[in-house]
FIMAR-111280 format. One line per field, with one value per residue: residue number from 1; x, y, z of N, C-alpha, C in turn. Coordinates in nm, 3 decimals, always signed. Layout:
BEGIN
num = NUM  ... .
n_X = X  ... .
n_Y = Y  ... .
n_Z = Z  ... .
ca_X = X  ... .
ca_Y = Y  ... .
ca_Z = Z  ... .
c_X = X  ... .
c_Y = Y  ... .
c_Z = Z  ... .
END
This chain:
BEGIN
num = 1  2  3  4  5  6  7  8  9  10  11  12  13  14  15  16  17  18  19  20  21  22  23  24  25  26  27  28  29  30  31  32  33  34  35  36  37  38  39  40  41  42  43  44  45  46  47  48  49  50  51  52  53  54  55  56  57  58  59  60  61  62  63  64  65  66  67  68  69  70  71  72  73  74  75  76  77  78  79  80  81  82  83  84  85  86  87  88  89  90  91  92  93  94  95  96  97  98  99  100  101  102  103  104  105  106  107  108  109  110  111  112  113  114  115  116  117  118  119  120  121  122  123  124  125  126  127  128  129  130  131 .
n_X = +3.105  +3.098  +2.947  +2.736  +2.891  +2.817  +2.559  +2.514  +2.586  +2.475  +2.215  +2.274  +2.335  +2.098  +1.869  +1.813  +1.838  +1.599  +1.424  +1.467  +1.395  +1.078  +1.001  +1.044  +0.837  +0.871  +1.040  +0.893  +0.599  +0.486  +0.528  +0.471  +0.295  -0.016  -0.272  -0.633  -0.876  -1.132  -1.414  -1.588  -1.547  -1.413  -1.276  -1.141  -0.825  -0.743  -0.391  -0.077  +0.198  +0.043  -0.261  -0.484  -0.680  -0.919  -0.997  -1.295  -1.243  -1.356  -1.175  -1.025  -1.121  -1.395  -1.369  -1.343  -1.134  -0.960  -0.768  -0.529  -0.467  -0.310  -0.285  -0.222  -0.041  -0.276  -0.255  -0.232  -0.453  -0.653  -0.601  -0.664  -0.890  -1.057  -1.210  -1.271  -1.510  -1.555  -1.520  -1.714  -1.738  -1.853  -1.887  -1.911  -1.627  -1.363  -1.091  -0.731  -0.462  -0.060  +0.022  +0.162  +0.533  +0.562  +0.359  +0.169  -0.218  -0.173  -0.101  -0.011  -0.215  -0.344  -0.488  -0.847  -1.173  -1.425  -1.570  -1.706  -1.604  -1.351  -1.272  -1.051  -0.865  -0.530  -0.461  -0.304  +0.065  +0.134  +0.257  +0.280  +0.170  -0.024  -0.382 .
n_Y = -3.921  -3.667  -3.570  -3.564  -3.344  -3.173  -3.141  -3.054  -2.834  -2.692  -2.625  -2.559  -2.315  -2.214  -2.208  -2.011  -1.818  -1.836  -1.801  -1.557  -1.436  -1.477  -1.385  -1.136  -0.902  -0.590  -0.560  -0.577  -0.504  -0.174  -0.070  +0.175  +0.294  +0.235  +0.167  +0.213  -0.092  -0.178  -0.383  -0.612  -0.992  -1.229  -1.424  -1.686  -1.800  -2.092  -2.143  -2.254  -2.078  -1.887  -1.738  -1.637  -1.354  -1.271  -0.951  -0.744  -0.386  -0.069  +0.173  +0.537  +0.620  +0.489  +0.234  -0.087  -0.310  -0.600  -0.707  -0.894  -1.049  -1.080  -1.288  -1.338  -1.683  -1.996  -2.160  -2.037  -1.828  -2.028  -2.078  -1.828  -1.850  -1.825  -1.999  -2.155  -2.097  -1.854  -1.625  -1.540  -1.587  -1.268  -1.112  -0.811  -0.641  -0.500  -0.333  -0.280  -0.233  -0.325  -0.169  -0.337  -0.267  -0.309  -0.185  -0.362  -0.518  -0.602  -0.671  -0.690  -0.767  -0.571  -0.473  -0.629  -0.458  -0.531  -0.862  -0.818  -1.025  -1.048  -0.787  -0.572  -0.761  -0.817  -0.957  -1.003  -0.977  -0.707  -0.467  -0.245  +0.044  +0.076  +0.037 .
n_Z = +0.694  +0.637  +0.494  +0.707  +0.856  +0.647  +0.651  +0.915  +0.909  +0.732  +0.843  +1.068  +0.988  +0.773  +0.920  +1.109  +0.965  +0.788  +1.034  +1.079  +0.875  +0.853  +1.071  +1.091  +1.096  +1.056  +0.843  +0.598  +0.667  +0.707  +0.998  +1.133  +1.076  +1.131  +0.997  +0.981  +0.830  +0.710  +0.658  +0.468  +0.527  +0.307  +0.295  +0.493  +0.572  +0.752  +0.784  +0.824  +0.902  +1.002  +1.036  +0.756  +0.651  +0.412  +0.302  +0.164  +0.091  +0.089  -0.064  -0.107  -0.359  -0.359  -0.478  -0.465  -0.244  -0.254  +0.055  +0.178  +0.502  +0.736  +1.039  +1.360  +1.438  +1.391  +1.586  +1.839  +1.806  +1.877  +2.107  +2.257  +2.258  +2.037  +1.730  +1.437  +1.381  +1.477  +1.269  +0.967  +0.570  +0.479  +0.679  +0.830  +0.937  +1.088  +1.195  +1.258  +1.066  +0.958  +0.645  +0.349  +0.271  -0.009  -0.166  -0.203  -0.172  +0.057  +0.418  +0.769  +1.059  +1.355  +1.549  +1.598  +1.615  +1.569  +1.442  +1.797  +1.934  +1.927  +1.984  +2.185  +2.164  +2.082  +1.766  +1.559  +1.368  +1.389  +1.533  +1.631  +1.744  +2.053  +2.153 .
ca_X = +3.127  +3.178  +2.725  +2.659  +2.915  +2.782  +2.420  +2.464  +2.640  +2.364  +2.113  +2.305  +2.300  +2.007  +1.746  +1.826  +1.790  +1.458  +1.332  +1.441  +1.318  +0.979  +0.954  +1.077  +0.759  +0.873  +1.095  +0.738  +0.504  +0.526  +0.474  +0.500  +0.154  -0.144  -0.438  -0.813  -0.928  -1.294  -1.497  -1.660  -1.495  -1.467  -1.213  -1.062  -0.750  -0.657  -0.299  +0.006  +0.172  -0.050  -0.435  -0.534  -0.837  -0.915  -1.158  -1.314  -1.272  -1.395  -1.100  -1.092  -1.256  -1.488  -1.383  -1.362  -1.006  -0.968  -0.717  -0.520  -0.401  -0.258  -0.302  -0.165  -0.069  -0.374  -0.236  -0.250  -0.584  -0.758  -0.576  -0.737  -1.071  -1.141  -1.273  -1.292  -1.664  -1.565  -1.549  -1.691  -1.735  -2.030  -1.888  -1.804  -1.491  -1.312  -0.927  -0.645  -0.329  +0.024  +0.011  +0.308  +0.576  +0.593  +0.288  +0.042  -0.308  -0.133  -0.119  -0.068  -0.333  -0.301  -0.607  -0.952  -1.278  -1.579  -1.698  -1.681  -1.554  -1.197  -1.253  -0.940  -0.746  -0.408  -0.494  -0.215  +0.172  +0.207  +0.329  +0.326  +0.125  -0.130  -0.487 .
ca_Y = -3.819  -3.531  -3.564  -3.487  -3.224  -3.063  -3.153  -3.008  -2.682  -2.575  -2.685  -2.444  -2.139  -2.198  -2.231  -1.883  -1.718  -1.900  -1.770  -1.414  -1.379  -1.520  -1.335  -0.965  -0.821  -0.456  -0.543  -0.661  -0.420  -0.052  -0.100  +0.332  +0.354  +0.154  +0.231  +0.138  -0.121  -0.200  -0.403  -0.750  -1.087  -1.272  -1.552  -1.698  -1.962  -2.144  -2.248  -2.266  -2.060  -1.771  -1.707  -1.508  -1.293  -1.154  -0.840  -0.635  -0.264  +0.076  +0.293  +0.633  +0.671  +0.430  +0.089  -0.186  -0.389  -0.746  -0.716  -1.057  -0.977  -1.187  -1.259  -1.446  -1.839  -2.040  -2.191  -1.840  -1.733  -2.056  -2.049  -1.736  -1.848  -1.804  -2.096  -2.176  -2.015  -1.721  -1.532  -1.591  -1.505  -1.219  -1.050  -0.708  -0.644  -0.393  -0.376  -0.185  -0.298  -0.261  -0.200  -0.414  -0.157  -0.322  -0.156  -0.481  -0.520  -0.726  -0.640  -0.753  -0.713  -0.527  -0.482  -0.624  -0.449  -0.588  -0.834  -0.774  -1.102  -1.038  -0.649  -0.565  -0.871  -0.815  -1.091  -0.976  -0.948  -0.599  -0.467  -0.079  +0.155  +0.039  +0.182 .
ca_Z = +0.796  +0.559  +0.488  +0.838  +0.897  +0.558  +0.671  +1.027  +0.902  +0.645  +0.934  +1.169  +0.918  +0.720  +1.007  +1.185  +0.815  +0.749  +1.103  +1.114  +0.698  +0.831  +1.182  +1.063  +1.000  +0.991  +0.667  +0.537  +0.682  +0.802  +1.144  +1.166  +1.059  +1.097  +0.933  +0.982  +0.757  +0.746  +0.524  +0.423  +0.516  +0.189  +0.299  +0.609  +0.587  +0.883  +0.708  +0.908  +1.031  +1.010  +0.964  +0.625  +0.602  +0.309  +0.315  +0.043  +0.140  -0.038  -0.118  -0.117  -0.444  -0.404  -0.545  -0.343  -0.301  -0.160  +0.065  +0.245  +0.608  +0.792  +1.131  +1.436  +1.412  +1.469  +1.739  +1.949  +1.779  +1.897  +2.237  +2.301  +2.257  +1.944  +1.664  +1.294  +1.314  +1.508  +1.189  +0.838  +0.477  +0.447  +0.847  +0.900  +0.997  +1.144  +1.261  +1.253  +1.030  +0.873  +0.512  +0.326  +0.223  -0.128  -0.242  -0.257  -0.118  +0.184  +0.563  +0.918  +1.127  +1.448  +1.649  +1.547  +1.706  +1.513  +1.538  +1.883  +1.987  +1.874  +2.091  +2.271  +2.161  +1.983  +1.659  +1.441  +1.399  +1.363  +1.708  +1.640  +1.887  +2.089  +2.094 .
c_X = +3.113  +3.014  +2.722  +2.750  +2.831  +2.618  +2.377  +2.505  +2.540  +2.218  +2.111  +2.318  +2.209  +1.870  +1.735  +1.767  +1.641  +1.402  +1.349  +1.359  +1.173  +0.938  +0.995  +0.970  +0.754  +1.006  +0.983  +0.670  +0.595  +0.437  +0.506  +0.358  -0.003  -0.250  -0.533  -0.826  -1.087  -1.344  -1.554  -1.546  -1.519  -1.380  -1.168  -0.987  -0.668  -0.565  -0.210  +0.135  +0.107  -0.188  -0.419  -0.677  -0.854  -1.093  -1.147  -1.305  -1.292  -1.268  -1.124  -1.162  -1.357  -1.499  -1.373  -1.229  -0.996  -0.813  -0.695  -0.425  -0.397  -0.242  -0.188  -0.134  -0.215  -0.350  -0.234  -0.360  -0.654  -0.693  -0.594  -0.907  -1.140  -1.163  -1.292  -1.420  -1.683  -1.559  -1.615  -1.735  -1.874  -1.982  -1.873  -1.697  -1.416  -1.166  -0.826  -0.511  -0.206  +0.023  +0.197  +0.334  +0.555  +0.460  +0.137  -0.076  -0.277  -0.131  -0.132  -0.170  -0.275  -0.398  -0.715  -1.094  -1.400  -1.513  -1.634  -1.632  -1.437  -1.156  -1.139  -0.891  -0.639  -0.422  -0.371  -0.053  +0.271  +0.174  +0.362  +0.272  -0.003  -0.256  -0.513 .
c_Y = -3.678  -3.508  -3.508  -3.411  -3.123  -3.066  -3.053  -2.863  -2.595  -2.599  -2.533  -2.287  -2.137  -2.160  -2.101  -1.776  -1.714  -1.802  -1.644  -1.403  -1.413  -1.430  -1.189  -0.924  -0.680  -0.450  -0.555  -0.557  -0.262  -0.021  +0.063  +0.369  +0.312  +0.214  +0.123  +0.084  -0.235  -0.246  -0.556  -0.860  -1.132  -1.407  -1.546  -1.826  -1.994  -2.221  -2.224  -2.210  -1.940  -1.782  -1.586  -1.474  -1.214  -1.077  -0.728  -0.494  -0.167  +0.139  +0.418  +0.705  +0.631  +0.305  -0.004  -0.292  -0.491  -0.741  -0.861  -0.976  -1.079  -1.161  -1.340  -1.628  -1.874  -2.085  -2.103  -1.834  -1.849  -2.107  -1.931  -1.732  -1.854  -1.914  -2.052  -2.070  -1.906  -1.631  -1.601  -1.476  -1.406  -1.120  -0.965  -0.727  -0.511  -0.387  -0.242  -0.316  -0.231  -0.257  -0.265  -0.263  -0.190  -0.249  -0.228  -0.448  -0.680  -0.670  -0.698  -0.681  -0.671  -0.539  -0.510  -0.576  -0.531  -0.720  -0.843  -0.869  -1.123  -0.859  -0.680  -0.712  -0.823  -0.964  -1.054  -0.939  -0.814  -0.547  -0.311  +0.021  +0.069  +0.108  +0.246 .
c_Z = +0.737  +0.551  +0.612  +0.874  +0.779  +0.592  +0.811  +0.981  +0.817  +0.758  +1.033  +1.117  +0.834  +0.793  +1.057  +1.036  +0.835  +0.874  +1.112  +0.974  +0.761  +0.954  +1.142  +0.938  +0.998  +0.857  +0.581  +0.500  +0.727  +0.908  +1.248  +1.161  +1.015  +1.050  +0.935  +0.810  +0.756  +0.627  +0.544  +0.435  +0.347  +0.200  +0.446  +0.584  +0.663  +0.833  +0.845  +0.803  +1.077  +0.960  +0.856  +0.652  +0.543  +0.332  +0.228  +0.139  +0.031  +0.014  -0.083  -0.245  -0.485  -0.447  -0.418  -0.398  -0.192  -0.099  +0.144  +0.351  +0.672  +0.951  +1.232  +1.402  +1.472  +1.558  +1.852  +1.969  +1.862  +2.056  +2.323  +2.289  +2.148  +1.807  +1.525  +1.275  +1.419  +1.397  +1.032  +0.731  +0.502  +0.580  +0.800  +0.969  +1.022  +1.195  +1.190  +1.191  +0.954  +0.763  +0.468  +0.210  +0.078  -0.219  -0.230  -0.183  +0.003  +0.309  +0.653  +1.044  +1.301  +1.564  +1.582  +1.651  +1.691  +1.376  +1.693  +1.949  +2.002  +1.963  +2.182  +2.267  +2.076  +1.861  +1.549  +1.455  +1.418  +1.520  +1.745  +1.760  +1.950  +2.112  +2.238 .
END
């Protein structure tokens, strides 16, 4: 008896943790100030529970940095229409996202324009201004 009260009680305060730590993406990101990021697909991973797409971008002095941005669950992205070979490595890309406060080359994605199939869809968790 004593297992399943101690089983249901870390059940009933572990699970709420787990989902706000995983759903609070303005502790993450700064969802104050999106910025345009534009550049070359170079990965896409349909994991669960978010899509990654990493994309090389030029800097402002010129280099080029692989960032990983993270998008909607796939279950959203491909309930809006959109498919494994709606985007791949080699695309342009275009979108608007939050950069992660910690510094990294990470980010949720906010709005993507190009390619144009993703135009005026919301694909990403960051939830800041709209365009």
């Amino acid at each position: 008896m004593r297992t399943i009260v101690a089983a249901t009680l870390t059940f009933v305060f572990a699970v709420p943790t787990l989902l706000m730590a995983h759903h609070n993406v303005t502790r993450i990101y700064d969802a104050e100030k999106p910025v345009p990021l534009n550049g070359i697909v170079t990965a896409v991973q349909w994991k669960s529970p978010h899509v990654f797409v990493f994309v090389d971008v030029k800097d402002q002095s010129g280099s080029v940095v692989n960032w990983k941005v993270e998008w909607l669950s796939a279950m959203i992205i491909l309930r809006d229409g959109f498919t494994r070979d709606s985007l791949h490595v080699g695309d342009a890309i275009n979108m608007t996202a939050c950069l992660a406060k910690d510094g990294s080359h990470t980010a949720a994605a906010q709005f993507v324009t190009l390619p144009s199939a993703f135009e005026n869809h919301r694909i990403g968790l960051c939830k800041a201004v709209s365009r």
